[in-house]
C-alpha positions, 0 to 999 in steps of 0.5 A, a space after each residue: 500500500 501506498 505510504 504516499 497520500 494527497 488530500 484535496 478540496 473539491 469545489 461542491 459543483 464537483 461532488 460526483 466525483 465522490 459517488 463511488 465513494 458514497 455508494 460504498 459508506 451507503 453500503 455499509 449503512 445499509 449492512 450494518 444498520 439494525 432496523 432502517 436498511 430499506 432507507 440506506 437502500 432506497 436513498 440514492 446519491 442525486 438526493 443526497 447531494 441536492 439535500 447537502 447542497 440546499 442546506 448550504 444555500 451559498 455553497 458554504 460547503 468544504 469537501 475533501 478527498 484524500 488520494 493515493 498517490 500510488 494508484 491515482 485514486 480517492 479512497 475517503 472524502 469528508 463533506 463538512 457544511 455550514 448552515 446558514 443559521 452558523 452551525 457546522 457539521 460534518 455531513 459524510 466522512 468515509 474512508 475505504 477499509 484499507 486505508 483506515 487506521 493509518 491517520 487519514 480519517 483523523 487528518 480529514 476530521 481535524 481540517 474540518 473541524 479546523 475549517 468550520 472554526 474558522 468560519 465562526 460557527 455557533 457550534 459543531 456536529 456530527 450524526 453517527 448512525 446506529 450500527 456504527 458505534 464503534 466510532 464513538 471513541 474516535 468522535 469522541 477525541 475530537 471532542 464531540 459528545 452525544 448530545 440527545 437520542 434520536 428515535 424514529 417510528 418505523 413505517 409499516 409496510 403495505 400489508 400493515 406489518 413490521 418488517 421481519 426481524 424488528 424489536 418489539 420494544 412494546 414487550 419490554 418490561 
């Protein structure tokens, strides 16, 4: 493996350039989410990047890719926004599983969050979802803490039924 990397601002106009990337971190959402699989499976990239560019209303936007050198090829990308109310958030961050544990992710999370600081945001964010835990520490050396637990009600689907598998947290003592 390459030890030579080259991180990278891309303009927001430039986002299909991280689609294979996205398609990748929306794989693994949807194998490891427990219960929201049918949403990470339905979701697609055209959305997601109008929905990052309309919370940025002036492109108040900074997307990274980080490079191998080597092989002439991104392998991570980290898409941080400001809202136009002045609160950061680290929107997307994904980096390929063989190039994790050599720093990348850190590098990018710091210019980030380095970014949004310098723009004088109200305040800095980041949502990890469930199935993804095992990042918390990670997050946490950056010194973002949770904050509130977000449940949402899972939709039935056309029968009336929940989805096989599903917790029934009403029979929870």
């Amino acid at each position: 493996m390459s030890k030579k990397f080259e991180f990278k601002i891309i303009s927001c106009e430039d986002l299909d350039l991280i689609k294979p990337l996205w398609k990748n971190l929306k794989d693994h959402h949807t194998n490891i989410s427990p219960h929201f699989q049918e949403k990470y499976q339905t979701i697609n990239f055209e959305d997601r990047k109008e929905e990052l560019l309309k919370k940025s209303s002036r492109c108040n936007m900074r997307v990274e890719v980080v490079s191998d050198c080597d092989k002439d090829c991104f392998v991570g990308y980290c898409i941080s926004s400001i809202s136009d109310e002045g609160k950061g958030e680290i929107d997307s961050i994904y980096l390929e599983k063989k190039y994790r544990k050599l720093g990348l992710g850190k590098e990018m999370v710091k210019r980030a969050i380095a970014w949004m600081e310098s723009q004088d945001t109200d305040e800095l964010k980041i949502v990890v979802a469930v199935g993804n835990e095992d990042l918390l520490p990670f997050y946490s050396s950056f010194n973002f803490f949770p904050d509130i637990l977000s449940w949402k009600r899972r939709k039935r689907n056309r029968l009336g039924k929940e989805a096989c598998g599903s917790t029934n947290y009403n029979s929870i003592p």
